[in-house]
C-alpha positions as CSV (number, residue, x, y, z in Angstrom):
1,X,-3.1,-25.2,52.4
2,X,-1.9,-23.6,48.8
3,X,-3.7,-22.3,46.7
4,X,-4.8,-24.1,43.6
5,X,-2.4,-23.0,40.2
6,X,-4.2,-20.7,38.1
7,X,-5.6,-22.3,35.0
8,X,-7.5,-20.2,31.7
9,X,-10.6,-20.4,31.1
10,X,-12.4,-22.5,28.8
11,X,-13.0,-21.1,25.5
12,X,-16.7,-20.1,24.8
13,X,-18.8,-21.7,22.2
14,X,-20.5,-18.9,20.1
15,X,-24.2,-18.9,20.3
16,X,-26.5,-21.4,17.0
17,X,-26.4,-18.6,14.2
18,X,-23.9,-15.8,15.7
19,X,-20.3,-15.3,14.8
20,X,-17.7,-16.1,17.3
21,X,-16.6,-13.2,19.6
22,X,-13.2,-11.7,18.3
23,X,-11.0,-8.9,19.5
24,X,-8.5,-6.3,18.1
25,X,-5.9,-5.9,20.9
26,X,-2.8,-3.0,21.0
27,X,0.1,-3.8,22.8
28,X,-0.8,-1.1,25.5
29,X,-3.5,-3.2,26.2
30,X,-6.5,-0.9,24.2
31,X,-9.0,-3.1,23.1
32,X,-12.1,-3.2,20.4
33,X,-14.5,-5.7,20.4
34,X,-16.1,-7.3,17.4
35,X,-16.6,-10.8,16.1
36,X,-14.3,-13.0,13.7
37,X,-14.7,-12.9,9.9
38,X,-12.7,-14.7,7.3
39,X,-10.0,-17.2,8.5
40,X,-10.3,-16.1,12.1
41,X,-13.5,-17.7,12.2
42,X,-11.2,-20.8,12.2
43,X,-8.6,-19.8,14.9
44,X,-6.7,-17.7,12.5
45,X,-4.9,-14.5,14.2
46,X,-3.1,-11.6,12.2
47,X,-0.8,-9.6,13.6
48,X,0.8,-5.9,11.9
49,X,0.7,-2.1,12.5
50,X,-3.0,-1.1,12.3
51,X,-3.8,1.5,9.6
52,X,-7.2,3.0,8.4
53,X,-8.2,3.6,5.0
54,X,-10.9,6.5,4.3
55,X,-12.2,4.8,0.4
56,X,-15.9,4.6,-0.4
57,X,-15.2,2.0,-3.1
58,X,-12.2,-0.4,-4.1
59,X,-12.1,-2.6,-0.8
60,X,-10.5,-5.3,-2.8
61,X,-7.9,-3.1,-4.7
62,X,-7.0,-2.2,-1.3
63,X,-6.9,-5.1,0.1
64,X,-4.7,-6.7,-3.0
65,X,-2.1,-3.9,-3.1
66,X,1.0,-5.3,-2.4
67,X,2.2,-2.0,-0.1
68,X,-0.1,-3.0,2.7
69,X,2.2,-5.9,3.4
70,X,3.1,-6.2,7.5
71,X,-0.2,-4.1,7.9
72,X,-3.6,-4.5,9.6
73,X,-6.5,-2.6,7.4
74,X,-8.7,-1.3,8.7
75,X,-11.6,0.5,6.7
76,X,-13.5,3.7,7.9
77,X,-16.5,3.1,5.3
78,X,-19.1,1.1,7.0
79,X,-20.7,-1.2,4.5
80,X,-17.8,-3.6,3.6
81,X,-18.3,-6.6,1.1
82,X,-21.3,-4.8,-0.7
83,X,-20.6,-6.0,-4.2
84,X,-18.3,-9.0,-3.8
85,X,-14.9,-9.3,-5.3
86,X,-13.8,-10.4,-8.8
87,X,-10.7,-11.2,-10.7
88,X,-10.3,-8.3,-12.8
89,X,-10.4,-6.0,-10.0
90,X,-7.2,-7.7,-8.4
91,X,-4.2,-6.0,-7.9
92,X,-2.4,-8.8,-7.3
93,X,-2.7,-12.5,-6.7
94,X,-3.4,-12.8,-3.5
95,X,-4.4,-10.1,-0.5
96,X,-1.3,-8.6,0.5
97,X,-2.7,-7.2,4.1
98,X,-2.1,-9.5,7.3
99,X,-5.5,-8.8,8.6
100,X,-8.9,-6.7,8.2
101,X,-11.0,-4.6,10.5
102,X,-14.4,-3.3,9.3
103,X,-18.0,-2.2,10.7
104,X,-20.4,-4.0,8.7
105,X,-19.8,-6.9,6.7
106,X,-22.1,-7.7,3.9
107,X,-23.0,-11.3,4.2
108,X,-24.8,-11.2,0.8
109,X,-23.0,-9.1,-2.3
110,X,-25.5,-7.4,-5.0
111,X,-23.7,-6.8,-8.4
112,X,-23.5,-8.7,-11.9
113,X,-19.5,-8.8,-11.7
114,X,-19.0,-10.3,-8.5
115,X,-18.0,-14.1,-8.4
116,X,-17.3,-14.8,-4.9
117,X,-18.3,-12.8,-1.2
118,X,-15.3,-10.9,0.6
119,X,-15.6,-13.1,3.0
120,X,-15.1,-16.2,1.2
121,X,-12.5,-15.0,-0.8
122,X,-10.6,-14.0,2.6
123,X,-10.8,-17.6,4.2
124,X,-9.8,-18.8,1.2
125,X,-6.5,-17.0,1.2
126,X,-6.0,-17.2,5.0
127,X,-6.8,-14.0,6.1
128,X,-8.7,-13.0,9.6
129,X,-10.3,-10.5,9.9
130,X,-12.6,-9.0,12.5
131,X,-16.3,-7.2,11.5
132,X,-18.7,-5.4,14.1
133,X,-16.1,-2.9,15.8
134,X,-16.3,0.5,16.4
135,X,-13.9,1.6,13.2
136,X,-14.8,5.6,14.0
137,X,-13.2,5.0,18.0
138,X,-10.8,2.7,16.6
139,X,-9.7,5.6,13.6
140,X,-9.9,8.0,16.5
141,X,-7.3,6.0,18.6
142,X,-5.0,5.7,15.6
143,X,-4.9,9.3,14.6
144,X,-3.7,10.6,18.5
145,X,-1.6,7.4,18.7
146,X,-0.4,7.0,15.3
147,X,-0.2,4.1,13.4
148,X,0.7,0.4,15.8
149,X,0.9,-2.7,15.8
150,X,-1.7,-5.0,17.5
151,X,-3.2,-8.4,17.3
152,X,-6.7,-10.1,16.0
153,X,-8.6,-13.4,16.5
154,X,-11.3,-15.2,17.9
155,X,-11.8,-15.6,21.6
156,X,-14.6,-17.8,21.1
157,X,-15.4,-21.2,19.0
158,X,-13.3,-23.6,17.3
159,X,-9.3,-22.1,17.9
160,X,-9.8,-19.7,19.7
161,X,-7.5,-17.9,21.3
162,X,-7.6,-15.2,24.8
163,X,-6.8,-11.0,25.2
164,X,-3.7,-11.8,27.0
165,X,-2.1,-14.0,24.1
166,X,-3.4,-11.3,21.5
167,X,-1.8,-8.6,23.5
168,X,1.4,-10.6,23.6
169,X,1.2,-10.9,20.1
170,X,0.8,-7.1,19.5
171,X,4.2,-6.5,21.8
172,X,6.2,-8.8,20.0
173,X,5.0,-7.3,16.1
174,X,8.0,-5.2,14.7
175,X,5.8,-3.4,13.0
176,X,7.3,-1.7,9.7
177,X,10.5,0.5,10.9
178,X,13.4,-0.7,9.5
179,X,12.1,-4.1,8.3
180,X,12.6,-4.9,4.2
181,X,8.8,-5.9,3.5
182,X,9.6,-5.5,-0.2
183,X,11.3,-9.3,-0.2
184,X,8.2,-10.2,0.9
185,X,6.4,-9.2,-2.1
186,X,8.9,-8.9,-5.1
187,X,8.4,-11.2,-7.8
188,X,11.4,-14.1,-8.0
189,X,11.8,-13.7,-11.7
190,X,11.6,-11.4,-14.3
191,X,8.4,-11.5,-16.6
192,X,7.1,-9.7,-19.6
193,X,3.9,-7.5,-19.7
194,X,2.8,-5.5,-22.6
195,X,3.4,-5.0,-26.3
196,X,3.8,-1.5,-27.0
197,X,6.4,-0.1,-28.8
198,X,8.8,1.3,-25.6
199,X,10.7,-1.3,-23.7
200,X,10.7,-0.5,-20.1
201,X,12.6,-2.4,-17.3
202,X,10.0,-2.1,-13.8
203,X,11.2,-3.0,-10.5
204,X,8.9,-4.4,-8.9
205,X,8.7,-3.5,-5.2
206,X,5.1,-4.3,-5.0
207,X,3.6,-3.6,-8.3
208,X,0.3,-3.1,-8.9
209,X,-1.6,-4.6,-11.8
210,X,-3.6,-1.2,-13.0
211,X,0.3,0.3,-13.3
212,X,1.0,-2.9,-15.5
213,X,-1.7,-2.1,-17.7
214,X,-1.6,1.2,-17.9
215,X,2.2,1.6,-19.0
216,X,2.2,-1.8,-21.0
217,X,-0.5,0.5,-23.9
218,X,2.6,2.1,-24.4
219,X,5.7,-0.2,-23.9
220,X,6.9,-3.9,-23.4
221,X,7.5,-4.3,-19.7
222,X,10.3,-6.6,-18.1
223,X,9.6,-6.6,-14.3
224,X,12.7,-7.6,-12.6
225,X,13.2,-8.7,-8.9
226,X,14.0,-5.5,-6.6
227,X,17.2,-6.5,-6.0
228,X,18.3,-6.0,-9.3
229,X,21.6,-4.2,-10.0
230,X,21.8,-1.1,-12.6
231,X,23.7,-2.6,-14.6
232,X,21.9,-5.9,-15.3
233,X,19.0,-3.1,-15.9
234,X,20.8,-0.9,-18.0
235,X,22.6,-4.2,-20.3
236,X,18.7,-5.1,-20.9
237,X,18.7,-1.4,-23.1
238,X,15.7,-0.1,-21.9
239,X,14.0,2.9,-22.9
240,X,12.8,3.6,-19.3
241,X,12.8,2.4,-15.8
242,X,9.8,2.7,-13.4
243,X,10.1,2.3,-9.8
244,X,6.9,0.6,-8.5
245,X,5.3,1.1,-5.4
246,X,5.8,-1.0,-2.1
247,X,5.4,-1.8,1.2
248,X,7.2,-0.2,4.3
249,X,10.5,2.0,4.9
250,X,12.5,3.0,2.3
251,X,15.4,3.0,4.7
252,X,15.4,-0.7,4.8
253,X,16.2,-0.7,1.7
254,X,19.8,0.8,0.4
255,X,20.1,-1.8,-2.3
256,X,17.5,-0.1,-4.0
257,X,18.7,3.4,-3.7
258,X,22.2,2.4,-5.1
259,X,20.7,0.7,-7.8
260,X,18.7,4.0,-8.9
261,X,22.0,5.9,-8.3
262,X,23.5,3.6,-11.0
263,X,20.3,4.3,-13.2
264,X,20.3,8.5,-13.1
265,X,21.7,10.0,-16.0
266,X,21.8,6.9,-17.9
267,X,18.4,6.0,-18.5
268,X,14.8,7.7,-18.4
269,X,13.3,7.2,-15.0
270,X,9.4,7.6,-13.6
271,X,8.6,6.4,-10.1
272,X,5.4,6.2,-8.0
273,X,5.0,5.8,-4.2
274,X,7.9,3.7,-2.5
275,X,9.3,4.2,-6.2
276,X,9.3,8.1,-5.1
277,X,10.7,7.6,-2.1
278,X,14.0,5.8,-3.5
279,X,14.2,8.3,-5.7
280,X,14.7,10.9,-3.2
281,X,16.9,8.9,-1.5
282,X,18.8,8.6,-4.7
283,X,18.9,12.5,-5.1
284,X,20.1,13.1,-1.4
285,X,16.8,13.9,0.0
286,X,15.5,11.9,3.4
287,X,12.6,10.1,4.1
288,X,10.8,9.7,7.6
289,X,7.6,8.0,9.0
290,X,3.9,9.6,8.8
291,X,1.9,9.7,12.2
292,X,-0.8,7.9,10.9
293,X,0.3,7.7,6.9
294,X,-1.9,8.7,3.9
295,X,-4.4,5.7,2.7
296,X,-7.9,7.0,0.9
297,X,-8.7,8.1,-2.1
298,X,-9.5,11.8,-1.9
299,X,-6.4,13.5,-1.3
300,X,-6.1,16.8,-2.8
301,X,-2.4,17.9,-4.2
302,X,-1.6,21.1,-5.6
303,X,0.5,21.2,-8.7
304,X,3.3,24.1,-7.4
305,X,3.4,25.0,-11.4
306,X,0.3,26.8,-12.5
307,X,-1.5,25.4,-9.3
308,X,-4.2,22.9,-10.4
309,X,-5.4,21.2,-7.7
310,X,-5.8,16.8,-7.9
311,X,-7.8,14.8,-6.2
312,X,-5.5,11.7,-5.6
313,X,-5.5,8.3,-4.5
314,X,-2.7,7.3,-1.9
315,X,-1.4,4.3,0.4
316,X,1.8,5.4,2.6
317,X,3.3,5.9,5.7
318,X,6.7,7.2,5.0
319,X,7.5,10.2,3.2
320,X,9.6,12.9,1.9
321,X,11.9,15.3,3.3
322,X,13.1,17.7,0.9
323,X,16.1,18.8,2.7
324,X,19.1,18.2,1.1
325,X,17.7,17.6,-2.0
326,X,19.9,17.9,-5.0
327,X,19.3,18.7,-8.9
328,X,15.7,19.1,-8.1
329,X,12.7,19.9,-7.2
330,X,9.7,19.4,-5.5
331,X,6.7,19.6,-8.1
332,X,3.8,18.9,-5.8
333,X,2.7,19.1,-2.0
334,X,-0.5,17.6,-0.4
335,X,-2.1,20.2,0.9
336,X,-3.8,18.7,3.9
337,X,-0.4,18.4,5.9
338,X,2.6,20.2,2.9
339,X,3.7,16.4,2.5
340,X,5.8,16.1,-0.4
341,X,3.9,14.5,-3.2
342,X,6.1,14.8,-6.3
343,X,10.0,15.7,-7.6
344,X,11.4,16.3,-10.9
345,X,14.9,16.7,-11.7
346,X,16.4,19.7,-13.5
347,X,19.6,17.6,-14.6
348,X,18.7,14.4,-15.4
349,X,15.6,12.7,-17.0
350,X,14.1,11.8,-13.9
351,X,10.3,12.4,-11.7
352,X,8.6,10.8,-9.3
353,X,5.0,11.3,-7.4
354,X,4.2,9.7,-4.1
355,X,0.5,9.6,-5.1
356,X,-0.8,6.9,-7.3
357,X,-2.2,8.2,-11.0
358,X,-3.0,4.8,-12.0
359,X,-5.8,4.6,-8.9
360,X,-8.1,1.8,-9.4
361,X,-11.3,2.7,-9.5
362,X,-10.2,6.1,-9.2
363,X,-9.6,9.1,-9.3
364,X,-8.1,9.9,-12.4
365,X,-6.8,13.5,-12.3
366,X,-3.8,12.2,-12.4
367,X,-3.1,9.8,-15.3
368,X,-1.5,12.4,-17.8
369,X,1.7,11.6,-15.6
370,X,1.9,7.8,-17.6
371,X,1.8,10.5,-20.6
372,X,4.9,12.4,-19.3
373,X,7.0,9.3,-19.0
374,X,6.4,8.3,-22.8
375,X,7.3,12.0,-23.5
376,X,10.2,11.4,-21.4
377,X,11.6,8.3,-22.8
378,X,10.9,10.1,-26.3
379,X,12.9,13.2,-25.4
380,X,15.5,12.0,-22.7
381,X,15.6,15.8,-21.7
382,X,15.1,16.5,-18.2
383,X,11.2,17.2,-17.0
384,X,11.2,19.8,-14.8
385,X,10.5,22.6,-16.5
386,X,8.1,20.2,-18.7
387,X,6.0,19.5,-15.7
388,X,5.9,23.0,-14.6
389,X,4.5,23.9,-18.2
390,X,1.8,21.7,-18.4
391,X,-1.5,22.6,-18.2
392,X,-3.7,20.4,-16.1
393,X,-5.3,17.1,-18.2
394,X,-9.3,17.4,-18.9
């Protein structure tokens, strides 16, 4: 007699007053348990290349920035959600991550700014997430296996899905190599920001609000589309051109780099981040992948000039290499792992930091670098030996 076909189970109600049972599973089949938060308490499933975060504050900057697009967050504070999220504090419309993995979620947020739970304001976008896992074994497993792709959801409850499909769904995930995650994120138009009495043109590969506001004290911003040529940039007469930062590889995207080729010389330029990156590109340096990337807020950087010391806010996984660089220099390492954190040019009006001086809510070591590009756009003279003169800000 044969045997009867195989069939899956039933999914499991969640017990009155618990929240369903959820998992986090890797495509080689490692596994944290934890239960469903946000739109995975609804049968919603994300699926991106895990990364953790090390920030004690500024869960929803995090979670707005634009350059964790095609990524799973995961946070290695415990106590998530403890002060709710706002509108000011946005760093973009909508939560740019796929997914979010933390420890403890706080169901009930204690401060006078907050207007909605983290929670709520994740369902409401469509983001799953996954609260109750071991984020120190899970941070553990991505710094010996680097940063992968995997698969969240609920395995329990309305929707719910099973470990075999979620582990299917981790296998098939690109993850970020070679993938242009900037389309994802650019705007479709230009727009104006600012009044102040420089006019910058900003690519926008991802920017971030607190840049917006930061630079627009001191110019009239036009954000153009990252596919913008130079010379629709430079026919706009700008005084300046940042390059924003931005989600994934830089080698996905040689539109960009030829369009900052187009740029050197011509115009005053400042980049940050994936805006860095180009740049390098640009000047004939390379760029590879991190193991695990940098994402916290408390990495230091040395200064090579003078050697002050910043404490720095950072979201990346690619970097750097200097080799072959030409007409500059590097400015700045990180000196946890000699990452390159900052170029300046020696020919042409140009800099860049892979670090992010506009950090919101901080730290703020960092911010005289909006300084230097006003100084810059004033001067047009080339900022190396600027930068290496410069005595660190109070």
């Amino acid at each position: 007699m044969s045997s009867p076909e195989p069939t899956s189970p039933e999914p499991r109600s969640p017990r009155p007053g618990r929240r369903p049972k959820a998992l986090l599973v890797f495509g080689d089949g490692t596994t944290f348990e934890g239960e469903a938060m946000g739109a995975a308490t609804t049968g919603g499933v994300a699926a991106g290349e895990v990364v953790f975060n090390t920030v004690l504050s500024g869960y929803q900057e995090v979670i707005t920035d634009p350059s964790y697009a095609g990524q799973i967050l995961t946070f290695t504070y415990p106590h998530i959600g403890n002060y709710g999220v706002n509108a000011a504090d946005a760093e973009s419309a909508a939560p740019a991550c796929r997914g979010v993995v933390i420890r403890a979620l706080t169901d009930r947020p204690s401060n006078w700014r907050s207007e909605e739970g983290l929670e709520a304001y994740l369902t409401r976008h469509g983001v799953a997430g996954i609260t109750g896992v071991d984020t120190r074994r899970l941070t553990r497993y991505l710094r010996d296996a680097g940063a992968r792709p995997a698969a969240l959801g609920a395995v329990e409850g309305d929707g719910a899905t099973d470990e075999a499909t979620l582990r299917a769904r981790a296998s098939a995930e690109k993850g970020t190599d070679g993938v242009d995650l900037v389309a994802t994120v650019s705007t479709a138009k230009p727009y104006t920001y600012g009044d102040g009495p420089y006019r910058v043109v900003a690519y926008d590969f991802g920017i971030k609000r607190t840049m917006l506001e930061l630079m627009g004290r001191m110019a009239t911003i036009e954000v153009v589309p990252a596919s913008t040529p130079a010379a629709a940039v430079l026919d706009r007469k700008p005084d300046g051109v940042f390059l924003s930062n931005g989600p994934g590889d830089p080698a996905a995207l040689p539109y960009a780099v030829d369009a900052i080729k187009g740029l050197l010389g011509e115009v005053p330029v400042f980049g940050i981040c994936l805006g860095h990156q180009l740049l390098g590109e640009a000047l004939g340096a390379g760029t590879f992948k991190l193991p695990f990337g940098h994402h916290g807020g408390n990495h230091p950087v040395r200064r090579l000039a003078g050697g002050p010391v910043e404490i720095t806010s950072q979201n990346h996984n690619y970097a750097v290499s200097a080799e072959g660089l030409e007409g500059a220099e590097v400015t700045h390492v990180n000196l946890n792992d000699g990452v390159v954190e900052g170029l300046a040019s020696g020919e042409v009006p140009a800099f860049s930091v892979q670090y992010h001086p506009e950090a919101g809510p901080g730290p703020h070591d960092a911010r005289y670098l909006f300084e230097e590009f006003r100084i810059l756009m004033e001067t047009g003279r080339p900022p190396l030996g600027r930068l290496h003169n410069r005595e660190r800000s109070a």
